[in-house]
N, C-alpha and C positions, 0 to 999 in steps of 0.2 A: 421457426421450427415448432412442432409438436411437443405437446406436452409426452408422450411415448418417446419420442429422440431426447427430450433433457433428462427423461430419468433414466434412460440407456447412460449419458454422459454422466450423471451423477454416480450410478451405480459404478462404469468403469473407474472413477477416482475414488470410490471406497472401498473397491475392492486392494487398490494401493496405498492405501493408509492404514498401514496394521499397528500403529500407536494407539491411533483416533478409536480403532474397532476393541483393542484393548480392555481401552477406557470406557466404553460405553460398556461392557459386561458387568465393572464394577460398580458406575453408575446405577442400573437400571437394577443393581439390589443393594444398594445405598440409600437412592433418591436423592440425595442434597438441596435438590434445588426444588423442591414440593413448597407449594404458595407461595414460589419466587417468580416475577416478571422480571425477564431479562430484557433491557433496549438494545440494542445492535446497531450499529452502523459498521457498514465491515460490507466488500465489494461482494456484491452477488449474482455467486458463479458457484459452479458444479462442488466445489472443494468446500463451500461455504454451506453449501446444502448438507455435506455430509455431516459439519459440524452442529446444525439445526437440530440434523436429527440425535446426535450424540446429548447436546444438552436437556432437549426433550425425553429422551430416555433417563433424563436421571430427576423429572419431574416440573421442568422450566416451562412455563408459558413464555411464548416469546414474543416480539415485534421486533423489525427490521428494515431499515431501511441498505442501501447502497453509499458510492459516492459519485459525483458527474461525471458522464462517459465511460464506468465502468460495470452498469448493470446489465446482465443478461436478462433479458424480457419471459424466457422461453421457461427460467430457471424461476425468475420472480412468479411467474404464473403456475410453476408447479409447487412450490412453496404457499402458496395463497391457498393451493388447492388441496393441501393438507392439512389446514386449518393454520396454519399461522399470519400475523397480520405482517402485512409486504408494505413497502412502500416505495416506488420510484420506478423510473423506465430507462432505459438506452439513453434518453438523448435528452434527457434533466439536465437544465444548466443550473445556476450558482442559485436562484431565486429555488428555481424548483426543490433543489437539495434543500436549501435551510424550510421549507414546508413540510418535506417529509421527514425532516431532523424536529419539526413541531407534532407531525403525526405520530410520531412516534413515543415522544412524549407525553403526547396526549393520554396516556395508558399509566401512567406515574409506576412508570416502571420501580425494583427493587435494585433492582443492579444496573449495572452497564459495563457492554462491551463495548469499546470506542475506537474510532480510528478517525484522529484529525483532530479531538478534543471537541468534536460540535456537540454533542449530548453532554458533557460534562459542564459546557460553559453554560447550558440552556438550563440544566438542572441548578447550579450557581446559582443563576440570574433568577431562577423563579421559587428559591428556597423548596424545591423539591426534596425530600427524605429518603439519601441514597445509602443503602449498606453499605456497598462499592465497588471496586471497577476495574478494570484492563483496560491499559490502553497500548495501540501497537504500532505504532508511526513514529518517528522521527518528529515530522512536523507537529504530531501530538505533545509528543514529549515536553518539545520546546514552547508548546504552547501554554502547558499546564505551570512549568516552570517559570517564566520568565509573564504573559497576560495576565495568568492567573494566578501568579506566587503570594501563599500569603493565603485562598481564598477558599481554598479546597476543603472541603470538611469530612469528608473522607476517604478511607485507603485506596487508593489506585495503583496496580500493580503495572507498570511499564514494560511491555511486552518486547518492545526493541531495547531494554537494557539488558535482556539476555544473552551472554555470548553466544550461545545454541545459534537465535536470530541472526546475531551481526555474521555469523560464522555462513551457517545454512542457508537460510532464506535470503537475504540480505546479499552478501557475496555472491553465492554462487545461485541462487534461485531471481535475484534482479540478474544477476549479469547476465546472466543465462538467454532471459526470456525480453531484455533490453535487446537482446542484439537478433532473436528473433520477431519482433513486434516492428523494428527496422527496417525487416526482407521481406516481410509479409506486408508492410503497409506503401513499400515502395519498390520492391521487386528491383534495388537494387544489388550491385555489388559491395561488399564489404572491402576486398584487398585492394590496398592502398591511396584509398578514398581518406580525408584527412577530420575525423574527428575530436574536437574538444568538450570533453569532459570536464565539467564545471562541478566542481565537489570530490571531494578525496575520501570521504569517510567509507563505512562498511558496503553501502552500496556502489558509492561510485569505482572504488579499486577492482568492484565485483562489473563493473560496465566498462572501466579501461581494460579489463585484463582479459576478458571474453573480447572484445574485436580486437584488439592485439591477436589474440590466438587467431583467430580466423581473417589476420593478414591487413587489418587496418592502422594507419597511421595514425597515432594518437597522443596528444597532449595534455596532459590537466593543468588544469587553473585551481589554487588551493591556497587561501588564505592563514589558515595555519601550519606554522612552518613546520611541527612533527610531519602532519600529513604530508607537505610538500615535499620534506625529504625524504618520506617512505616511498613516493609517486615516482621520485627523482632515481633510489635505487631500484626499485622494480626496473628501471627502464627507462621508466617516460620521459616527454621531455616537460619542462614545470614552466609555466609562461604565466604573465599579466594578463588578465580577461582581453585590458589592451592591446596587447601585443597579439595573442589570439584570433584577435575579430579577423583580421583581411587575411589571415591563415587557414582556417577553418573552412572544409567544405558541409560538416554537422557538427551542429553546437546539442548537447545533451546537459540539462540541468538536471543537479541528484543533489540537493542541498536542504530543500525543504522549508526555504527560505524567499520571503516575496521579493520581485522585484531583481531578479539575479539579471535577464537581462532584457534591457530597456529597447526604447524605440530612440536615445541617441545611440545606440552601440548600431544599427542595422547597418545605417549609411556606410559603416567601416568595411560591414560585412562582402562578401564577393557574391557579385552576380550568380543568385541560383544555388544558395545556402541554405540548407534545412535547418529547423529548428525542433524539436523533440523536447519533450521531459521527464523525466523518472521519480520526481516528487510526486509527493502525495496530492499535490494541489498543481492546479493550473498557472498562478501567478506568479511562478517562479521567470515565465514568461509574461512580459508585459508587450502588448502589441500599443496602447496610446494611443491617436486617435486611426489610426489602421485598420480598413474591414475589411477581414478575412473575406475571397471569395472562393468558392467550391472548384476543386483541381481534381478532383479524382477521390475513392472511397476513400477518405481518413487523411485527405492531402488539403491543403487548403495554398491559396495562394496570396499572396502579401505584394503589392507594388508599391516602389518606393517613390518619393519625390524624384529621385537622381535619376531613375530610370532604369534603376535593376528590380527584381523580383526576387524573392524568398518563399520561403515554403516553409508551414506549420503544420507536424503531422498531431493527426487525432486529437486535434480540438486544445493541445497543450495538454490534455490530460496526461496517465501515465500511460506510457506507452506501451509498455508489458503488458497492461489490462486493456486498455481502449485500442489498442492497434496487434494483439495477440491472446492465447489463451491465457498468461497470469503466469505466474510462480509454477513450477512445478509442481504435480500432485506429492511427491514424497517429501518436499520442502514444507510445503502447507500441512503435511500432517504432522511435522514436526511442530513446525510454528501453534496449530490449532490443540495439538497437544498442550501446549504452550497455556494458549487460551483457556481451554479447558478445566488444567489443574488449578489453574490460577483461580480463576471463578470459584472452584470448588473450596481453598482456601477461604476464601472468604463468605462463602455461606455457609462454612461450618467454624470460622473462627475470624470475624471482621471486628470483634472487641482485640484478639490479641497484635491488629496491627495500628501503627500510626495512620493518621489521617493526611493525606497528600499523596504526591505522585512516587514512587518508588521503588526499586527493584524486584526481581521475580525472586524470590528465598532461593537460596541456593538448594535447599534438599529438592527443591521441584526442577532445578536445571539440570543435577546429575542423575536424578528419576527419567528423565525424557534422554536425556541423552543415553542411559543404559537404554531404553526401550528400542533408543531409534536404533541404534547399532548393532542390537540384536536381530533388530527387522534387517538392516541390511546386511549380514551375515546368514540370515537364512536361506 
């Protein structure tokens, strides 16, 4: 695409973000962020663009990278071409991602906006002097907690510990664009087709409960037992990943967690079973010594010793982003709002928080959420 067609596409999603448009009038006679370098990692695409420009407006130099398989090339190059530094293409795998998660550092950024905790761990590793940080994933989260507990040196606000997120984006902005990244990558039917959903939490209830609606059979597998009994009264039916396997005709990972499923689970699986995932990371899928070959745009194909075939669509990445347009534009300006405030906390007050990963302050959750519900009332 033209650089003319993605800023056609950017301009349509800012014009449906009247959080985001909000925020940037106050910004841009505030400044907050004047002789702050922001690092970014965070998917780039037309909603991200809008956000670029919001922070720039309130005085942010920025640099940016993506994450694997979910950079728009069209958006990245119009971004570059407004003077921000870019980094990453379409079809960056794992190696190329952690380079441009170096490139991006290479600027010793002030802040950081994160998704996945990869700038946060580089900054760690190389005693870089960070103000501090947003982070907006799931997988991030649990990354900061649990790899890097203990190491943080300072405040990062957790962008998926917002209920706004688990509510909005999450439920219904994955669920939403999970179950079209599905029809769009494989043009098939949704009713009665037997899906397992692997992960109970805010996005996955948001992925069983959108094909349910649109007439698919669906099971979740869910290790903890709140979750499982919340799966269980919605409807669903609650099974062992085991018992799953030879049931399933799409297995969908939303856990954020490596390794969810292996390449001893396949054998179980049935001749001609797709595999997806809604994590932020690829690994949630493990293929082992398996090589993918090419089946069609965003289909790849898997043969098994036994003699059956499987299907991995869009590379394991997420599938809302690598095999559709992403999140909703009015979800995202929610979420970006999200981002937004949060940043601004702490370029005008990162001595008054602790140092580590942490929730988003409640005055900033019910600020966005009047905002948003005003937008949706007008």
């Amino acid at each position: 695409m033209s650089l003319e067609v993605a800023r056609e596409r950017i301009d349509w999603a800012r014009r449906h973000m009247p959080v985001l448009a909000a925020l940037r009038e106050k910004l841009e006679a505030s400044r907050p962020f004047d002789g702050i370098l922001i690092g970014i990692c965070l998917h780039i695409e037309p909603k991200t663009a809008v956000l670029c420009s919001v922070l720039r407006a309130g005085g942010a130099e920025l640099a940016i990278t993506g994450s694997p398989g979910t950079t728009q090339d069209d958006v990245a190059d119009t971004l570059a071409s407004e003077g921000i530094s870019v980094y990453g293409r379409a079809q960056d795998d794992a190696a190329a991602h952690a380079a441009n998660i170096d490139k991006v550092m290479s600027h010793r950024p002030n802040m950081l906006l994160d998704n996945g905790a990869d700038l946060a761990a580089i900054a760690l590793e190389r005693g870089v002097s960070i103000l501090g940080g947003t982070e907006e994933t799931t997988t991030g989260a649990n990354r900061l907690r649990e790899d890097l507990a203990g190491d943080v040196t300072f405040p990062i606000l957790v962008i998926n510990d917002s209920p706004l997120k688990a509510i909005v984006e999450n439920q219904h902005g994955v669920g939403q664009t999970i179950v079209e990244g599905f029809m769009r990558t494989t043009n098939l039917l949704i009713p009665r087709r037997r899906f397992v959903v692997v992960g109970y939490g805010w996005c996955g209830r948001g992925v069983a409960r959108y094909l349910k609606s649109f007439g698919g059979d669906v099971c979740a597998v869910e290790l903890d037992a709140i979750r499982a009994l919340e799966a269980a009264l919605d409807g669903f039916a609650v099974r062992e990943l085991e018992e799953a396997l030879p049931w399933g005709d799409v297995f969908i990972t939303v856990t954020g967690r490596p390794g969810i499923l292996r390449r001893e689970h396949f054998d179980t699986m049935r001749d001609g079973a797709i595999l997806a995932n809604a994590g932020h990371f690829s690994w949630e899928i493990e293929l082992g010594e398996l090589e993918p070959l090419a089946a069609g745009d965003g289909i790849e194909r898997l043969e098994l010793p036994n003699g059956n075939t499987l299907y991995r669509l869009a590379r394991g990445e997420m599938l809302n982003l690598a095999g559709g347009g992403g999140n909703p534009v009015e979800t995202m300006d929610l979420g970006l709002a999200l981002q937004t405030m949060s940043l601004t906390r702490i370029a005008r007050g990162a001595k008054d928080l602790i140092a580590g990963p942490q929730p988003v302050p409640d005055d900033i959750n019910r600020e966005v959420a009047r905002r948003m519900l005003a937008a949706l009332r007008a």
